[in-house]
N, C-alpha and C positions, 0 to 999 in steps of 0.2 A: 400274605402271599408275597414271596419273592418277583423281583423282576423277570428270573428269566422264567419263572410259570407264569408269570402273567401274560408276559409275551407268545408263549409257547398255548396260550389257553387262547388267545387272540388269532394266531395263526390258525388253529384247529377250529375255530367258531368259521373263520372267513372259507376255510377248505367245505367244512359242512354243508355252510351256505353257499355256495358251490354246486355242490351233489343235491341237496334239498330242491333249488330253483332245477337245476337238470330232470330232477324225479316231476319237478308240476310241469315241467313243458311237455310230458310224457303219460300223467298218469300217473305215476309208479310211487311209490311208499319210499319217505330216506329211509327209516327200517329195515330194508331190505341193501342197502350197502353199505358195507364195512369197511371203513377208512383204515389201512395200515401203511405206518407211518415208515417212510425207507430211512433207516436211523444208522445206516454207512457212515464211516469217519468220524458220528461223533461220541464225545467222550462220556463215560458213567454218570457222572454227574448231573449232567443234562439230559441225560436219560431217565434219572429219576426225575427228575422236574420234568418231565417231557410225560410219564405217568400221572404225578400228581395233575397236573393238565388237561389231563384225560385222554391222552393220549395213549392207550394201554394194548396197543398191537401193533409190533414192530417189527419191521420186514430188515434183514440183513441178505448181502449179497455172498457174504464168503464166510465158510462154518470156520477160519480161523481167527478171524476177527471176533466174531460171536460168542469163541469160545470163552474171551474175555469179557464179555459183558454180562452172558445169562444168568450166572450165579449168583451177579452185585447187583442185580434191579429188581426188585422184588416188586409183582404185582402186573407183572409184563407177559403178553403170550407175544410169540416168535415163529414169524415164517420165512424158511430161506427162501429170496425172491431172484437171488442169481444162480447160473448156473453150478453142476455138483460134482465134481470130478469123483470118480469110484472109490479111491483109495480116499476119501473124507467121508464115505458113507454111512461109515459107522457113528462116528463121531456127528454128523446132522443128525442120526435118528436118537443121539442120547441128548440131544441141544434143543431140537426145533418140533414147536408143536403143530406146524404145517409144514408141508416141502411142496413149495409152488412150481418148482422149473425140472419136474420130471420128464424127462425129455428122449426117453427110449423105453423099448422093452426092456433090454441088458439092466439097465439104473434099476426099473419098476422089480425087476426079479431079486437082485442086487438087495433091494429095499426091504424087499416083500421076507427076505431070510434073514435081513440083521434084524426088522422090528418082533420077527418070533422070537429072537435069541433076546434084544433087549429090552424089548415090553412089551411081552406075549400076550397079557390081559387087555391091551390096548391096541386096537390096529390104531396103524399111524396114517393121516390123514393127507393125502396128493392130490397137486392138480395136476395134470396131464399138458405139457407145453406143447401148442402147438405153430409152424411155421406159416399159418395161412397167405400170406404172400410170397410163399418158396422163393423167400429173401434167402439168397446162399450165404451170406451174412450172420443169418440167425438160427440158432440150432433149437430143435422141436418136432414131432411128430409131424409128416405131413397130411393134408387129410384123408389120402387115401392108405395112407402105413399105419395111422390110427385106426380108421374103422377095420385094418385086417386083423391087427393088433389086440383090439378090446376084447373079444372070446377069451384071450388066455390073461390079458390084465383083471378082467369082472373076474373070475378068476384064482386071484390072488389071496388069501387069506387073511394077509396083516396087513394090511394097503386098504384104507378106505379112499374109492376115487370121488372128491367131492367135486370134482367139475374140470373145466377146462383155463388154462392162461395163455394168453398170447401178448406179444409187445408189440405196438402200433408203429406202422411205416414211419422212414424219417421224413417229415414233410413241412415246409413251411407254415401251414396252416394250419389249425387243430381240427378242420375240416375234410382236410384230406385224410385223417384217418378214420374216417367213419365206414370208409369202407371192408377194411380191416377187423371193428369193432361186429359190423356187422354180419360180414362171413363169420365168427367164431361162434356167434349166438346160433346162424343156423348152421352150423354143424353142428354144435349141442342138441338143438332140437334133433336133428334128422338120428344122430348117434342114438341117441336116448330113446328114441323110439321101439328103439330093439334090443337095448343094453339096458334095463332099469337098473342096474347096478349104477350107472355112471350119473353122479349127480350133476345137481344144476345150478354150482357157481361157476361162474364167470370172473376170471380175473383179468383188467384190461383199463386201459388206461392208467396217466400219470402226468407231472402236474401239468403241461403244455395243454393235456388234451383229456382229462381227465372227467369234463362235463359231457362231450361227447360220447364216451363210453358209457357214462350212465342211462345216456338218453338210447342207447342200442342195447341198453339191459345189464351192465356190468354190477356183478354183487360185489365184487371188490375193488376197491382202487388203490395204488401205489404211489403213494405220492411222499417225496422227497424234499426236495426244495423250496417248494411251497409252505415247508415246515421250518424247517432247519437253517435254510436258506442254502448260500454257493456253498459249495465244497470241492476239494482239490479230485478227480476224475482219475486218477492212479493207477483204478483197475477196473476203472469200465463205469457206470452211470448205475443213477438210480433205479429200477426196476430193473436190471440185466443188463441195457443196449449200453455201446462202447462210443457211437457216434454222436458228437458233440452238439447240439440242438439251438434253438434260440431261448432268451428267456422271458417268462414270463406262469402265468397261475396256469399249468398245463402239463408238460409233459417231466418226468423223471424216469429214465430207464431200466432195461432190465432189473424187471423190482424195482428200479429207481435209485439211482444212487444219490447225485448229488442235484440232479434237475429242476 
């Protein structure tokens, strides 16, 4: 085993155990949360070692960076974790095999007609991004534009909605975002109660605050830094967010970039 799998295998053990103690102070199964890995800025290389590792679900922020790496890593599934401007829509639904930062009706429709044209046999799998802190900051459903919203998203044809992603407050503490973690779980519940179309992941947290979420029910987590380590912040942070954080096993940004 090379260094940098070994390294990268060590990283991934400590994040687990991370999520595993989150899941026993709660109850909950680690089975039940999928670590993907915000693999921003770095290079193929290390991306394959980042697989062999086991690290084998990696979140990108921008379908143009991405477009470079998907072809060369073989054994990798790929969720865009930042946001998707329209005119690349085409291009994420030929690249990524989750699109987490759905973030309107326009996009979801947008989506809903390029995956009939380019993998009709496949609906392509969304999360639904929402703003739950109507942080003017952060772009995403709010929760009352979502529940008007979801009749004509359930809806959709090509679009499987597999749940819901939010990015957590910027806050000193990884405490302080448990409120945030919190509202998203129950607006899934309350959503879902009258939408069964709209499933029940949770995407939330990163690496600041990333046990927190587990422990408010997150099926997925984005965690960047905590992997990878620093990375230059260029075009925004690890899971999506732009604004610059403290460091430490917790938070990584929209999707997480370099956090």
């Amino acid at each position: 085993m090379s260094a940098e799998v070994e390294a990268l295998r060590g990283a991934r053990g400590r994040v687990l155990t991370g999520i595993a103690e989150a899941c026993a102070r709660v109850g909950r199964d680690p089975g039940e949360v999928t670590l993907v890995a915000v693999s921003k800025t770095v290079g193929v290389e290390r991306l394959r070692a980042a697989v062999e590792a086991g690290l084998d679900v990696l979140g990108e922020n921008r379908v143009q960076e991405a477009a470079g790496k998907v072809g060369l890593v073989e054994g990798a599934t790929w969720h865009l974790v930042g946001p998707l401007q329209s005119n690349k829509a085409r291009r994420a639904v030929e690249l990524f095999d989750v699109i987490e930062s759905v973030d309107s009706i326009d996009l979801a429709r947008r989506l809903d007609r390029l995956a009939g044209e380019v993998r009709p046999d496949r609906p392509l799998p969304v999360l639904l991004q929402v703003n739950v802190d109507a942080d003017a900051a952060k772009a995403g459903f709010s929760a009352e534009s979502l529940a008007a919203a979801l009749p004509e998203l359930a809806g959709l044809a090509q679009v499987r909605l597999e749940g819901l992603m939010t990015i957590g407050r910027l806050v000193d503490a990884a405490e302080g975002a448990r409120a945030t973690f919190r509202a998203l779980r129950e607006l899934s519940a309350r959503l879902r109660d009258g939408h069964p179309a709209l499933g029940a992941a949770l995407s939330m947290g990163m690496t600041d605050d990333f046990p927190v979420a587990v422990e408010e029910g997150a099926t997925i987590v984005r965690v960047g830094r905590a992997i990878f380590g620093e990375r230059p912040h260029a075009h925004g942070v690890e899971g999506g967010h732009t604004h610059a954080r403290g460091v430490g096993l917790g938070h990584d940004h929209p999707g997480e970039a370099t956090r």
